[in-house]
C-alpha positions as CSV (number, residue, x, y, z in Angstrom):
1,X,-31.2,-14.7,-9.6
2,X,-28.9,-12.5,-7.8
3,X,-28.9,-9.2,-6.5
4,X,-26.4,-7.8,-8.3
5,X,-26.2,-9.6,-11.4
6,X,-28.9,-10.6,-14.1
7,X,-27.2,-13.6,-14.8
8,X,-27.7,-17.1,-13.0
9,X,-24.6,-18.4,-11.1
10,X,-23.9,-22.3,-11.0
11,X,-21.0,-23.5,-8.7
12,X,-20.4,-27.1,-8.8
13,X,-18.8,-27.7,-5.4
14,X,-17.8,-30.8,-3.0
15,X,-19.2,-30.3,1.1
16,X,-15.6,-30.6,2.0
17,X,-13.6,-28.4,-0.4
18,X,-12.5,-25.5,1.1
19,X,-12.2,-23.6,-1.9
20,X,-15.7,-24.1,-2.6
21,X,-16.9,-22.9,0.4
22,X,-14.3,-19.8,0.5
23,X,-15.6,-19.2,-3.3
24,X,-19.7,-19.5,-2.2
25,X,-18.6,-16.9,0.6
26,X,-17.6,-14.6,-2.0
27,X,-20.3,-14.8,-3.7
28,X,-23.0,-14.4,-0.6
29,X,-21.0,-11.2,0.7
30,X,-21.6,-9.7,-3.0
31,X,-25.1,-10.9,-2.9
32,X,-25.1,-13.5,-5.3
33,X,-27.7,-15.5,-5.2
34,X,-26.1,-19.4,-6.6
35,X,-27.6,-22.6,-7.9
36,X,-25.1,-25.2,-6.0
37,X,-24.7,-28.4,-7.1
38,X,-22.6,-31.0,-5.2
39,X,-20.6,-33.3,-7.9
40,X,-20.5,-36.0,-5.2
41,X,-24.1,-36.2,-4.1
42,X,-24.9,-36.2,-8.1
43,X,-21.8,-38.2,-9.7
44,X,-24.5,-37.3,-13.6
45,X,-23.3,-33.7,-12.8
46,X,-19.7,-34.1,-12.4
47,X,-19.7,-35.6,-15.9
48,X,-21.8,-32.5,-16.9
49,X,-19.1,-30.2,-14.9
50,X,-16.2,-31.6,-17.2
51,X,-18.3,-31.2,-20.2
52,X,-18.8,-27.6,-19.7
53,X,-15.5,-26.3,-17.8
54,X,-12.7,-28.8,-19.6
55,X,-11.4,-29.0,-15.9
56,X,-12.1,-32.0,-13.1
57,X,-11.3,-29.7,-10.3
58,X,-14.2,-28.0,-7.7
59,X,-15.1,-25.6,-7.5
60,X,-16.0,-24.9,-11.2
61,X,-18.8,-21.5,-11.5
62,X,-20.4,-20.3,-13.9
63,X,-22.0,-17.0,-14.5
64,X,-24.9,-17.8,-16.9
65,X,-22.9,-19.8,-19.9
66,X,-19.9,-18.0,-19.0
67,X,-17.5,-20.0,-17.5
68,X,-15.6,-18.3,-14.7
69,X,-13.6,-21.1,-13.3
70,X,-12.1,-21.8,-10.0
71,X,-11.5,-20.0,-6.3
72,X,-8.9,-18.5,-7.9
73,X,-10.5,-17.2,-11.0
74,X,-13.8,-15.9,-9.4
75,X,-10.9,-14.0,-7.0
76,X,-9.2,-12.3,-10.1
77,X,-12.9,-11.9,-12.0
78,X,-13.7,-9.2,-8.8
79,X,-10.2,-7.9,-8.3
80,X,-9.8,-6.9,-12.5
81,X,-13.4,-5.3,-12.1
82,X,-12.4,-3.2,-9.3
83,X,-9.4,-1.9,-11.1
């Protein structure tokens, strides 16, 4: 659980993606607390990813059953809630 949100946080991630770890440094200087799970290391969860996000691309994060989506999307998720 996370400091600053009620709701548990799932990224699936790769070791070497770079947007994965730029999007789990995001979340650790909010203090988000994450449940990580690396597609490559669990190839069961990658086919799980897809089923839940409709994309094949890592990062993929979740904020409870809410899909949040990519580097990208978690970037624009902070920066419309600061507005």
């Amino acid at each position: 659980m996370s400091k600053k949100t009620s709701k548990n946080v799932t990224i699936y991630s790769k070791d070497y993606c770079p947007y994965c770890k730029a999007a789990k440094r995001i979340l650790r200087a909010r203090g988000i607390d994450y449940k990580e799970i690396d597609v490559e290391l669990e190839p069961s969860k990658m086919i799980e990813m897809v089923a839940r996000s409709k994309r094949r691309t890592v990062p993929q994060i979740f904020f409870g059953d809410e899909h949040i989506g990519g580097h990208d999307d978690l970037v624009r998720y902070y920066s419309q809630r600061a507005a």
